[in-house]
DOSE-944932 format. One record per residue: residue in one letter; y, z, x of N, C-alpha, C in turn. Coordinates in pm, whole numbers, padded with zeros to 5 digits, always signed. Example, Ala and Ser with C-alpha at 12.3 -4.5 7.8 and 13.67 -1.06 7.14 Angstrom:
! DOSE-944932
A-00569+00780+01319-00450+00780+01230-00330+00780+01320
S-00225+00708+01285-00106+00714+01367+00003+00787+01290
***
This chain:
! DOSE-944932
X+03232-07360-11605+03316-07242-11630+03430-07237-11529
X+03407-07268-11409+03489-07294-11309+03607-07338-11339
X+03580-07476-11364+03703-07607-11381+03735-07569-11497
X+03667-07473-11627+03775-07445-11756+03892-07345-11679
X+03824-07227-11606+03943-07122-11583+04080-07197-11488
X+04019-07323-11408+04120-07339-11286+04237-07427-11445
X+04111-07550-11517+04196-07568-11609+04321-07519-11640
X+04266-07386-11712+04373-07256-11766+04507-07205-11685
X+04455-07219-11560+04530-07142-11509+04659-07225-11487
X+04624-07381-11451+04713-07461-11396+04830-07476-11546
X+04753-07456-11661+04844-07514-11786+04934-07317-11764
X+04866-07244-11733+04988-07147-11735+05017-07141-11624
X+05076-07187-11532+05146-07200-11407+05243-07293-11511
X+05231-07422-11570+05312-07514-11609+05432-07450-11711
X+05339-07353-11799+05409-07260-11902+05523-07191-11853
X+05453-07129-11761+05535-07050-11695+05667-07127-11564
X+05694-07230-11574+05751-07309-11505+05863-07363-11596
X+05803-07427-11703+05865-07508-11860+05888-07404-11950
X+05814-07360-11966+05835-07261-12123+05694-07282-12225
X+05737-07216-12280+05574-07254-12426+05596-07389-12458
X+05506-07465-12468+05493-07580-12523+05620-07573-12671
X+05641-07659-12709+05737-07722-12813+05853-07607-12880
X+05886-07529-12738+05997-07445-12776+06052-07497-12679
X+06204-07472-12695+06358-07545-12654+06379-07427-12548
X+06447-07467-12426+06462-07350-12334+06607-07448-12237
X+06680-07375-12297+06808-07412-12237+06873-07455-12087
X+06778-07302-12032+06803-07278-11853+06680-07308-11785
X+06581-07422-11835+06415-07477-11783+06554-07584-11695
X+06447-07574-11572+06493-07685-11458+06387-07762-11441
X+06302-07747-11535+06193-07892-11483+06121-07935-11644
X+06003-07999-11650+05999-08078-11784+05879-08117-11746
X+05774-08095-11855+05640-08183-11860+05602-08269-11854
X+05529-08373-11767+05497-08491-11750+05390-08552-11788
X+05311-08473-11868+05183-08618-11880+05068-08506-11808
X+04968-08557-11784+04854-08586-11695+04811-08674-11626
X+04760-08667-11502+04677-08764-11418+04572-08754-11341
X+04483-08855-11281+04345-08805-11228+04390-08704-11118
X+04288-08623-11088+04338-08524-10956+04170-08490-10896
X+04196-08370-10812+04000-08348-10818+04016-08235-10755
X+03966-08112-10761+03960-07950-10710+03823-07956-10611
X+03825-07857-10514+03706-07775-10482+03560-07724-10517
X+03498-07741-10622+03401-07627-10697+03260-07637-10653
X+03244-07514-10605+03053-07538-10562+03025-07599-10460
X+03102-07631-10343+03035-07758-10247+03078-07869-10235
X+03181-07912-10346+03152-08064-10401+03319-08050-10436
X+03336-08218-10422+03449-08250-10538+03445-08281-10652
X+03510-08238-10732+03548-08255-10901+03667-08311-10931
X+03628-08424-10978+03736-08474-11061+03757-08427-11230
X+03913-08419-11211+03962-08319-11342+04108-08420-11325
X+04159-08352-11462+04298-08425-11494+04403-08302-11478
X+04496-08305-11397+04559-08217-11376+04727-08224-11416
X+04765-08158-11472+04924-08143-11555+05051-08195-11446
X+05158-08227-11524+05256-08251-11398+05382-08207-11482
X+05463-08151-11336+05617-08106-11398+05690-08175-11306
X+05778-08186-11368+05893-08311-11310+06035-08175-11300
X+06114-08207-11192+06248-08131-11189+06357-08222-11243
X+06413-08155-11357+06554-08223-11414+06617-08353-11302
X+06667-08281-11177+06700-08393-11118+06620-08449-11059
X+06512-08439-11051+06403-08575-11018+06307-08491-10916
X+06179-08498-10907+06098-08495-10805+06012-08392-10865
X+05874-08437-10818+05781-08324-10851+05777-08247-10795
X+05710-08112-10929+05698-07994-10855+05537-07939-10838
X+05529-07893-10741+05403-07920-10667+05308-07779-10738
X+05220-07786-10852+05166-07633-10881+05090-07578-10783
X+05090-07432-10712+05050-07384-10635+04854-07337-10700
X+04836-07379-10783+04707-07276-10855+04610-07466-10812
X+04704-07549-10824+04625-07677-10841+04670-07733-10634
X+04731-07680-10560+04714-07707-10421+04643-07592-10382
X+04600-07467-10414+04504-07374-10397+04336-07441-10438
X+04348-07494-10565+04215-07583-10598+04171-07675-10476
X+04244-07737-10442+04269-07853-10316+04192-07821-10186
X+04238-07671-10163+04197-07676-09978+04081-07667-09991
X+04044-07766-09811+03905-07790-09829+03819-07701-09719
X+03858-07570-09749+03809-07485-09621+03700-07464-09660
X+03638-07407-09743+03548-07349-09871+03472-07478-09817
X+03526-07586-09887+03395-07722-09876+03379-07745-09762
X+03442-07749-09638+03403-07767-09506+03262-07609-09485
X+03361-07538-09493+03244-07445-09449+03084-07468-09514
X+03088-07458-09631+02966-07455-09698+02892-07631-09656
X+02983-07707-09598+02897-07809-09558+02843-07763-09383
X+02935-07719-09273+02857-07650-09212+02745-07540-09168
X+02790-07497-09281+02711-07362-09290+02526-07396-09396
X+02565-07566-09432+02391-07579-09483+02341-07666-09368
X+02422-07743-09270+02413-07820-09182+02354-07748-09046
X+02444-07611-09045+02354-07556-08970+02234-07521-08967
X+02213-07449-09122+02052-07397-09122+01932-07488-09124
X+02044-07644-09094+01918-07737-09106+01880-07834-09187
X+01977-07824-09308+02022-07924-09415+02036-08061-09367
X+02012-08182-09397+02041-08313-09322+02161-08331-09390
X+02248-08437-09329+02351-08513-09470+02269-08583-09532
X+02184-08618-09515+02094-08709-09663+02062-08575-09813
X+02037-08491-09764+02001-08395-09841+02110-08346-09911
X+02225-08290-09854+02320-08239-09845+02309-08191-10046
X+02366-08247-10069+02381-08275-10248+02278-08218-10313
X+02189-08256-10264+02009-08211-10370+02048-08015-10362
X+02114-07969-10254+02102-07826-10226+02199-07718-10264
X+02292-07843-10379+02431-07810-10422+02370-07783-10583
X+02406-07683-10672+02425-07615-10799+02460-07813-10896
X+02361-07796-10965+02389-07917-11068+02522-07928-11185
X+02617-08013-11180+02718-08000-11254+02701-08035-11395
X+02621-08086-11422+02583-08156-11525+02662-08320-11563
X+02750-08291-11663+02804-08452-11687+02937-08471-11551
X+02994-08311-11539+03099-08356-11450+03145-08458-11340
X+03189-08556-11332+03223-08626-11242+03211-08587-11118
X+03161-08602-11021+03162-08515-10863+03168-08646-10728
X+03222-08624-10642+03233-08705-10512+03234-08633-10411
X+03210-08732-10275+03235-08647-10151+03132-08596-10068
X+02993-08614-10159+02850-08529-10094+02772-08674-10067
X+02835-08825-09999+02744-08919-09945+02730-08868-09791
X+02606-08931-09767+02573-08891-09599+02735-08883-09511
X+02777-08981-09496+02869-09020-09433+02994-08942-09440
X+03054-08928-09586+03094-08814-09566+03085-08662-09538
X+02971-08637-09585+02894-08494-09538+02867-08499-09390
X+02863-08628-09292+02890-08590-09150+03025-08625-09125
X+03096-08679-09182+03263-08649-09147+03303-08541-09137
X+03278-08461-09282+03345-08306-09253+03231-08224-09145
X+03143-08235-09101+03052-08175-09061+03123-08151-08909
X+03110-08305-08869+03184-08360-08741+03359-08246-08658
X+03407-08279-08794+03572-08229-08796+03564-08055-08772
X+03477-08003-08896+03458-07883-08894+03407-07778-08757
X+03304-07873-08653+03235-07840-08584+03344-07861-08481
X+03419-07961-08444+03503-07943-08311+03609-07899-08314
X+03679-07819-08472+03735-07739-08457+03737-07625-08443
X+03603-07581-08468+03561-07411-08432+03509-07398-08301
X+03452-07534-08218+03453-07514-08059+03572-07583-07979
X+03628-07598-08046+03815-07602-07965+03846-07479-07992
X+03834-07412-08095+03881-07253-08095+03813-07189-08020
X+03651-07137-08013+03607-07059-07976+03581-07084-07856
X+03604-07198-07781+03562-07214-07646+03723-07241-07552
X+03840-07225-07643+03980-07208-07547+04045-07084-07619
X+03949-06987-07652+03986-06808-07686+04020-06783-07525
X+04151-06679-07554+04185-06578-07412+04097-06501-07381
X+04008-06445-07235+03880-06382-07193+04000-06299-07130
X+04092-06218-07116+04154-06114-07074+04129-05947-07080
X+04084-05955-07226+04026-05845-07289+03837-05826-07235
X+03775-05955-07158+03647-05896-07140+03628-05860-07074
X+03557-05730-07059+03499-05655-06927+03376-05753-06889
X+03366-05790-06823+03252-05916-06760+03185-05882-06691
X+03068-05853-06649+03008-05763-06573+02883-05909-06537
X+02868-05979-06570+02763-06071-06515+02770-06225-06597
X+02781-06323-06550+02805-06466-06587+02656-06536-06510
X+02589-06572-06605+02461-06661-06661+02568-06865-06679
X+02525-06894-06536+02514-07031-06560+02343-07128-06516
X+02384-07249-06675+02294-07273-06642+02271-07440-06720
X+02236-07559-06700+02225-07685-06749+02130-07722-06818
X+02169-07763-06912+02076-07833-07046+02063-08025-07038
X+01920-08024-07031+01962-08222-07000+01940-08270-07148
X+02018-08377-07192+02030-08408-07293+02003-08558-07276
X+01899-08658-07285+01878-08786-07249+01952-08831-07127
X+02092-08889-07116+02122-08908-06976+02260-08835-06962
X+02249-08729-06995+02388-08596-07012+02337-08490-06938
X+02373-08388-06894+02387-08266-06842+02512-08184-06889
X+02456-08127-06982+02564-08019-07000+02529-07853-06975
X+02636-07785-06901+02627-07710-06808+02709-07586-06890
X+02584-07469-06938+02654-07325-07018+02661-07244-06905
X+02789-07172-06966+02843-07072-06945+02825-06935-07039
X+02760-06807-07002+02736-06684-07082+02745-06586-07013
X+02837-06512-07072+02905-06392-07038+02836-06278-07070
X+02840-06140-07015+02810-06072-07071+02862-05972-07051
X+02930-05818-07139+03030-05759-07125+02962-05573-07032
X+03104-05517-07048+03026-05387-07059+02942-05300-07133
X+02924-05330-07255+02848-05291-07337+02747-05359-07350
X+02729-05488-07253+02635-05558-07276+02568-05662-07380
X+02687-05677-07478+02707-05792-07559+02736-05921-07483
X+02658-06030-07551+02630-06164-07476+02801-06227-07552
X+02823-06334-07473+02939-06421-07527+02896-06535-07437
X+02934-06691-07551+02924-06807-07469+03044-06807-07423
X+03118-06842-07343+03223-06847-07274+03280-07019-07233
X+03235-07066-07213+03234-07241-07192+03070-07310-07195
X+03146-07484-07169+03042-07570-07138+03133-07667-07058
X+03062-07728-07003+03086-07879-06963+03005-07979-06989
X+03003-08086-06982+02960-08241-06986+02951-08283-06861
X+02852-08297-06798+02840-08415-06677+02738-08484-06648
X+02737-08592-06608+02596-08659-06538+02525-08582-06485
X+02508-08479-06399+02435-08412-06348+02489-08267-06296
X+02432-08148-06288+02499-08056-06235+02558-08042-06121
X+02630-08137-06129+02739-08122-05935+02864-08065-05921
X+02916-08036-05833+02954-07939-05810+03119-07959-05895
X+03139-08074-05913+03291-08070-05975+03288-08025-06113
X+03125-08060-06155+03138-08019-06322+03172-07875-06366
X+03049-07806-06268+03054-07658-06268+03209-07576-06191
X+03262-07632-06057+03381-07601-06079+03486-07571-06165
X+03507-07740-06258+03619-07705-06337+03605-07593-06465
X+03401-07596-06481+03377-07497-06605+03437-07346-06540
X+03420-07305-06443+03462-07192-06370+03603-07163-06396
X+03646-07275-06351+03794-07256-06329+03885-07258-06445
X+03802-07330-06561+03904-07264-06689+03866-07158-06717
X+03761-07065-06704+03708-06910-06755+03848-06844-06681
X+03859-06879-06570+03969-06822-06464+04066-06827-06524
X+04133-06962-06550+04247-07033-06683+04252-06898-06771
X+04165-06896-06832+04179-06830-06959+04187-06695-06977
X+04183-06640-06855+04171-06461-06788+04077-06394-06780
X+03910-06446-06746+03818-06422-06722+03844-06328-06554
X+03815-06198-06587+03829-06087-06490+03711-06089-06363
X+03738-06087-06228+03622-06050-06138+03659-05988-06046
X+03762-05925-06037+03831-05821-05922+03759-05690-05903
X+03659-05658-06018+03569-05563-05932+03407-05593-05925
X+03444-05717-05937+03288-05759-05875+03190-05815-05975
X+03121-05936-05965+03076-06018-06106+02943-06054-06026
X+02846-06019-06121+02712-06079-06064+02695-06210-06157
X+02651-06318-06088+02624-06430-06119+02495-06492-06132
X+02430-06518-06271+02311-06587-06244+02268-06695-06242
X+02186-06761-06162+02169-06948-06138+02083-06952-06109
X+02031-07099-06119+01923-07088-06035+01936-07160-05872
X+01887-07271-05823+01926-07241-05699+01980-07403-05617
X+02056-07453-05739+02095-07570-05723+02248-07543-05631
X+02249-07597-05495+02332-07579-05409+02501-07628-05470
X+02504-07735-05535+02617-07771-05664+02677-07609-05685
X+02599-07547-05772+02621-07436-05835+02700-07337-05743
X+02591-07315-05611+02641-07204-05548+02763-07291-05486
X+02800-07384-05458+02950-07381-05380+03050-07370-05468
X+03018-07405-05599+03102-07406-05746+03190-07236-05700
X+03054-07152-05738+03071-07000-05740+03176-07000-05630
X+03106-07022-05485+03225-06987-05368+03337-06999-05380
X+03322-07133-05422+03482-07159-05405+03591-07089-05520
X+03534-07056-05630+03642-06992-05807+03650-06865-05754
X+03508-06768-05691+03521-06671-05686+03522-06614-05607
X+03523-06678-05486+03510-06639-05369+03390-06532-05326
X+03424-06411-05250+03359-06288-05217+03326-06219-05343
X+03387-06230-05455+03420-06130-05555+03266-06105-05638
X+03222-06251-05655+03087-06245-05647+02959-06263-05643
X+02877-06192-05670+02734-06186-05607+02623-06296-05695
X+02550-06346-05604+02475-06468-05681+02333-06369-05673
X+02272-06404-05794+02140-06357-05780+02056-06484-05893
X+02002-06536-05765+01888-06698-05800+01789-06637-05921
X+01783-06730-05998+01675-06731-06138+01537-06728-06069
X+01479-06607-06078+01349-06602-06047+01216-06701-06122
X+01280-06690-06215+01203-06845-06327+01161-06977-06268
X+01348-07027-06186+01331-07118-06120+01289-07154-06007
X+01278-07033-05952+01195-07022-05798+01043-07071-05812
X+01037-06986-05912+00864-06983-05900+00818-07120-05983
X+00910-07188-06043+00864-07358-06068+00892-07423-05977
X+00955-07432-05845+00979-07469-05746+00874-07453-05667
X+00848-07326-05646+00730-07300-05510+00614-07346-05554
X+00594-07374-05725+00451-07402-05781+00413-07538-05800
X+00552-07566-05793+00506-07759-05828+00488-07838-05635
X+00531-07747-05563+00456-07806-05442+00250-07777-05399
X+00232-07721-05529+00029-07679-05471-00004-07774-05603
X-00074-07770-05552-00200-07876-05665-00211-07751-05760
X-00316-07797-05857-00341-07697-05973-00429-07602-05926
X-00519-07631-05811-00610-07506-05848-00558-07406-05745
X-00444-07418-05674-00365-07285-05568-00266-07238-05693
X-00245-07292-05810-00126-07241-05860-00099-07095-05944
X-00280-07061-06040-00314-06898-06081-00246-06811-05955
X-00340-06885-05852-00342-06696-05766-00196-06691-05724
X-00136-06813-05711+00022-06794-05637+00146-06750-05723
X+00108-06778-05833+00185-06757-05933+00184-06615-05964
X+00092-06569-05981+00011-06381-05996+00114-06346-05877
X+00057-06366-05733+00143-06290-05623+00288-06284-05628
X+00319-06426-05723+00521-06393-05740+00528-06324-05796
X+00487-06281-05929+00483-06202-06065+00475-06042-05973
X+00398-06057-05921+00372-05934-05898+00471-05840-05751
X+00513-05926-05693+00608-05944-05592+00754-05862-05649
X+00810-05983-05761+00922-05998-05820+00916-05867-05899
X+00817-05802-05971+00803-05641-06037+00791-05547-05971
X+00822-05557-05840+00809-05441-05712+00962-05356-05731
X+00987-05244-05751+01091-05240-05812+01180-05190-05629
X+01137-05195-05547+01140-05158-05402+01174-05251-05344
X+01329-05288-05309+01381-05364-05225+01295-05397-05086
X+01261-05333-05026+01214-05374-04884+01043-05378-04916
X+00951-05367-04973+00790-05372-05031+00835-05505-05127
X+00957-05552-05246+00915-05674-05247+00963-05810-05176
X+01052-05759-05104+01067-05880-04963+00967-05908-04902
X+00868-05786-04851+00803-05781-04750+00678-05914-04834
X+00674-05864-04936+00525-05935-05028+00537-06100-05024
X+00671-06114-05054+00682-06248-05023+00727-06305-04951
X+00718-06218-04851+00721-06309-04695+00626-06303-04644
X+00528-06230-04716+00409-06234-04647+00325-06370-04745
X+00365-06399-04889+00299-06496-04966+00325-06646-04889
X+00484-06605-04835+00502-06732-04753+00452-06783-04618
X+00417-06656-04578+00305-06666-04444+00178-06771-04467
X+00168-06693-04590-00034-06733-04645-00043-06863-04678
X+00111-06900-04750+00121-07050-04800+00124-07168-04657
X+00150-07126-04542+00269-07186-04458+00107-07295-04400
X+00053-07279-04334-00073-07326-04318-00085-07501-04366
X-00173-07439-04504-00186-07574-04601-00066-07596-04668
X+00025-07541-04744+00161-07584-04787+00259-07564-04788
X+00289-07621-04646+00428-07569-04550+00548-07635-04688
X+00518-07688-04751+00641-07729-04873+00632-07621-04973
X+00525-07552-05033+00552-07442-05078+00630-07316-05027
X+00581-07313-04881+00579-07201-04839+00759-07205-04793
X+00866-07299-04785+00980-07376-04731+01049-07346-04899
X+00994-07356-04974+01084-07383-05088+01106-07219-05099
X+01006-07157-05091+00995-06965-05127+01110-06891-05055
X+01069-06953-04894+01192-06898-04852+01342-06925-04883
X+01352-07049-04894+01495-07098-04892+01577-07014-05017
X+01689-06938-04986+01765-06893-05084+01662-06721-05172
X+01543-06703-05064+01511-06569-05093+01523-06435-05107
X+01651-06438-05023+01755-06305-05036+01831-06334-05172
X+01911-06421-05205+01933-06392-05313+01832-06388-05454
X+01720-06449-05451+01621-06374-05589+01621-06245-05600
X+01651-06182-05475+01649-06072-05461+01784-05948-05474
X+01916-05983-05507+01980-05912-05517+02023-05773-05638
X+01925-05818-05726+01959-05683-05796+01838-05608-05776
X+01765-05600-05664+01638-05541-05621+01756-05451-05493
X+01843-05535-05388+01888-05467-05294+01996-05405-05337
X+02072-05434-05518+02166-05332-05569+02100-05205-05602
X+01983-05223-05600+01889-05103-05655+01875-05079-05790
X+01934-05214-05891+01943-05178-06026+01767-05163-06087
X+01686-05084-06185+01596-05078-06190+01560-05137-06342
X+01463-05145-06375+01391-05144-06489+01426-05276-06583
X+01436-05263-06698+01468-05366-06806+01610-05419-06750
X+01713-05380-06676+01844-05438-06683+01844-05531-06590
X+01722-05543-06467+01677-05632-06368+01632-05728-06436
X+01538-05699-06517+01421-05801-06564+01524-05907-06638
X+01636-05867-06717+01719-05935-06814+01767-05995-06748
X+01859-05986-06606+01952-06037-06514+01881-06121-06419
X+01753-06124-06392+01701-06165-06276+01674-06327-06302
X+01696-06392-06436+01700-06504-06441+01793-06587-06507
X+01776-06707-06559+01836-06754-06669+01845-06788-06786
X+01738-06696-06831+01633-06709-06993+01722-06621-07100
X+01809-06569-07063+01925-06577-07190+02032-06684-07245
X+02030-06807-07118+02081-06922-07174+02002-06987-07247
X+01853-07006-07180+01745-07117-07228+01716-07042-07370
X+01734-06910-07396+01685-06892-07529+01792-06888-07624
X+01915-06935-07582+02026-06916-07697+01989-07090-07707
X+01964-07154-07601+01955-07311-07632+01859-07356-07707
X+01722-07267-07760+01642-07353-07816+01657-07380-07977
X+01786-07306-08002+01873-07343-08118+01874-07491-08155
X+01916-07590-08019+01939-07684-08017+01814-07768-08019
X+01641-07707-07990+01553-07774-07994+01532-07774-08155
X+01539-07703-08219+01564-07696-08413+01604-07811-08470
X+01740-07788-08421+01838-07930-08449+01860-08010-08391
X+01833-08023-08274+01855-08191-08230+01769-08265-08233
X+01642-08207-08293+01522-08333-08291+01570-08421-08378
X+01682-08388-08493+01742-08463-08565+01796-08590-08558
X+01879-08610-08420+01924-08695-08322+01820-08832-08304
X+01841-08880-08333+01757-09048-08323+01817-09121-08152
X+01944-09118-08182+01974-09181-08081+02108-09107-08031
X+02114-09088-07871+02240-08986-07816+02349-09099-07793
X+02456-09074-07839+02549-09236-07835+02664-09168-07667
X+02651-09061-07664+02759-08982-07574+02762-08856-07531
X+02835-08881-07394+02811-08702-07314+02942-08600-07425
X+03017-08685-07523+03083-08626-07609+02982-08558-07724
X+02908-08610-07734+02791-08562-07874+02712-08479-07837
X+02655-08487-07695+02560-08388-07637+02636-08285-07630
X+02739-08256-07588+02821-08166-07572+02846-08059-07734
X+02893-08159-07793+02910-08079-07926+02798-08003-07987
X+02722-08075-08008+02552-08063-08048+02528-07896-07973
X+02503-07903-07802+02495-07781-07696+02599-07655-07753
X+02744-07692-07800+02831-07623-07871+02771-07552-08009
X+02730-07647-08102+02691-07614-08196+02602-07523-08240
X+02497-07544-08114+02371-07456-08115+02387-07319-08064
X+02484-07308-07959+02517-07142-07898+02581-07127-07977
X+02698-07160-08069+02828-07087-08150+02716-07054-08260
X+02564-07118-08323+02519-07091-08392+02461-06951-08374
X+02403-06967-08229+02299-06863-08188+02362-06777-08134
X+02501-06743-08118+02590-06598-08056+02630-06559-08207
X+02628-06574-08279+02654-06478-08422+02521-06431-08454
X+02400-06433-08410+02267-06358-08387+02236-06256-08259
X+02288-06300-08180+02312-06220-08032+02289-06068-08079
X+02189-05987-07971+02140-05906-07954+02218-05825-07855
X+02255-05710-07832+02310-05649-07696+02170-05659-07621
X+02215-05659-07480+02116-05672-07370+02025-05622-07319
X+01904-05666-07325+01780-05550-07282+01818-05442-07129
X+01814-05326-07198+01869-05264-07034+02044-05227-07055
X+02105-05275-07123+02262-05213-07162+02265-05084-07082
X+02214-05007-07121+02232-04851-07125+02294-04823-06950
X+02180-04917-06817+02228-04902-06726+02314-04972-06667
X+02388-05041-06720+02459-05131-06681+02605-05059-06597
X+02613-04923-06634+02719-04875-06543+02672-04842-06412
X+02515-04859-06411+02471-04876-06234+02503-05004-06172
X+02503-05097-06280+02535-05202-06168+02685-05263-06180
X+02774-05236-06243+02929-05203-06200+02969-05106-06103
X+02866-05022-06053+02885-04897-05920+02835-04971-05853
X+02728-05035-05837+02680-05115-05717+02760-05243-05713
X+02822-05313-05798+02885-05390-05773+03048-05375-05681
X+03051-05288-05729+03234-05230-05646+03153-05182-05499
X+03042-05090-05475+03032-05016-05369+03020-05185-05276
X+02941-05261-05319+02887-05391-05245+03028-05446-05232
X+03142-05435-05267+03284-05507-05261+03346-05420-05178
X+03292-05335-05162+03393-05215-05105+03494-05154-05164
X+03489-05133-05304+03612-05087-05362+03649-04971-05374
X+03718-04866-05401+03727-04762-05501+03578-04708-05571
X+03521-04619-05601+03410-04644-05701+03439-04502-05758
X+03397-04480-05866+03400-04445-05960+03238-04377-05990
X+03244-04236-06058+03123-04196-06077+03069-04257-06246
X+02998-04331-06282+02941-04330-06404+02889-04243-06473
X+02911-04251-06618+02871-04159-06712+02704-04114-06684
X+02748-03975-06684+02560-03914-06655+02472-03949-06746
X+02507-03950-06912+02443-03990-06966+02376-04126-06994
X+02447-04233-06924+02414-04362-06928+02338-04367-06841
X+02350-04309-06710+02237-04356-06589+02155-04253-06610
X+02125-04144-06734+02005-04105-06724+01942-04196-06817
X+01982-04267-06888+01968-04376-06998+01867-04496-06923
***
């Protein structure tokens, strides 16, 4: 039904160009030519159809707009990403497309179904990952590295005043060092990513990272270490049977909602460790003031628990555990990259606002008071929130 109406339409575009078929028209500047193979858009797929031609008196074709409208292949790109994402293979691709019956159709072999797949995908993360960040209120940046066979690629996630998540960049590198994460910094900066009143930063506690931060952002701002990653750190130095009770005392440490009672707890866990596993007890301390900084902003409840690690990257990434088991073989830190792209641009059009939103104008007050700025009283209703 499709290809009859586009049919139709193209022979009255021609009508309307020429005149009615086998009537004489004095002031026509162009003239009917025949037919030839051509092929439209329909359903997913290409169709081959025979499409009309008008010729201009003094020579040259004229191009019908109803049959270069049939043509664009935005429609078919999308609908090939959009089954590719949910998981569709290119082998499949076709089986999941509406049956044409006798119609002629091309364009749905593997190979091409990862051509457009390919094209489609690094043009929507060339767009969405060199968008202007001028307009975001940024209130906390979540970095954090994904290993991909012998790749490291290193996300970037934003999160605003309202507490809506945004991926913001990636990089590609051998390993998380410090030039990779620099330059990812420094285009957010590029691109007008705001921190003049103060940006809490989350990582975990790879020294790369923190000089990255120093150096883009200087003072402006505040690192607060992935409590996640601490406590796989301090745990993989005890054998298995110290690891229940030590693990319990972080847990229970890290939920102290009392700046100075949960310092005290785990400096005292690091006391108890120091004995038999002076490597446990060495890793706890190192970089323990900062696990601790939105405990000494005084931010409380769910908006801590959300911020205090890096498990809003790792869970926008397991997008990528879905789809990349797909992956047979990684040919490039270019593919890992795209792939890492693919899976957040998938999983930020699902994005949730942030557990804890509501207080988030406490910790833009604690963030300026800790800068020394100006401060500003926040809405009563939010911090009774």
């Amino acid at each position: 039904v499709g290809l009859a109406v586009l049919q139709a339409t193209m022979e009255n575009e021609v009508a309307e160009l020429v005149g009615p078929k086998g009537k004489h028209r004095a002031d026509r500047q162009a003239y009917r030519h025949g037919h030839e193979p051509g092929w439209a858009v329909i359903a997913g797929r290409q169709v081959r159809l025979e499409r009309p031609r008008v010729r201009r008196k003094g020579g040259g074709e004229v191009r019908l707009e109803s049959y270069a409208w049939a043509q664009q292949e935005d429609s078919l790109n999308e609908a090939v990403l959009a089954r590719l994402l949910h998981g569709v293979s290119t082998r499949s691709y076709a089986a999941t497309l509406e049956d044409m019956g006798e119609l002629e159709t091309f364009g749905t072999s593997k190979s091409r179904v990862g051509q457009r797949f390919l094209r489609q995908m690094e043009a929507k993360l060339r767009e969405h990952l060199s968008r202007r960040l001028d307009e975001l209120q940024a209130v906390a940046l979540l970095v954090d590295g994904v290993r991909i066979d012998e790749w490291t690629v290193v996300v970037a996630l934003g999160v605003d005043a309202e507490g809506r998540k945004h991926v913001l960049g990636l990089r590609e590198g051998a390993t998380e060092n410090e030039a990779t994460v620099r330059s990812l910094l420094e285009d957010l900066v590029e691109r007008g990513l705001r921190y003049d009143q103060g940006l809490l930063v989350v990582m975990d506690g790879a020294k790369a990272l923190r000089a990255a931060v120093r150096a883009v952002f200087g003072k402006q701002a505040l690192v607060q270490r992935c409590i996640v990653h601490k406590k796989r750190n301090v745990l993989d130095h005890l054998p298995e049977s110290e690891k229940r009770w030590a693990s319990r005392k972080l847990t229970q440490a890290y939920r102290e909602p009392d700046y100075a009672l949960a310092r005290s707890a785990l400096e005292r866990l690091a006391d108890q460790l120091e004995e038999q596993h002076p490597g446990a007890a060495a890793s706890l301390r190192e970089g323990l003031e900062e696990t601790l900084t939105l405990h000494r902003l005084g931010i409380p409840g769910l908006l801590r628990t959300s911020l205090s690690s890096t498990n809003l990257v790792e869970s926008a990434l397991s997008a990528l555990e879905a789809k990349g088991h797909r992956v047979k073989r990684w040919r490039s830190g270019q593919q890992a990259e795209r792939w890492v792209g693919m899976a957040l641009w998938h999983a930020e059009t699902r994005f949730r606002r942030l557990r804890g939103h509501r207080l988030i104008p406490l910790l833009r007050e604690a963030l300026r008071r800790e800068l020394g700025l100006d401060q500003t009283l926040a809405e009563p209703a939010l911090v009774a929130g």
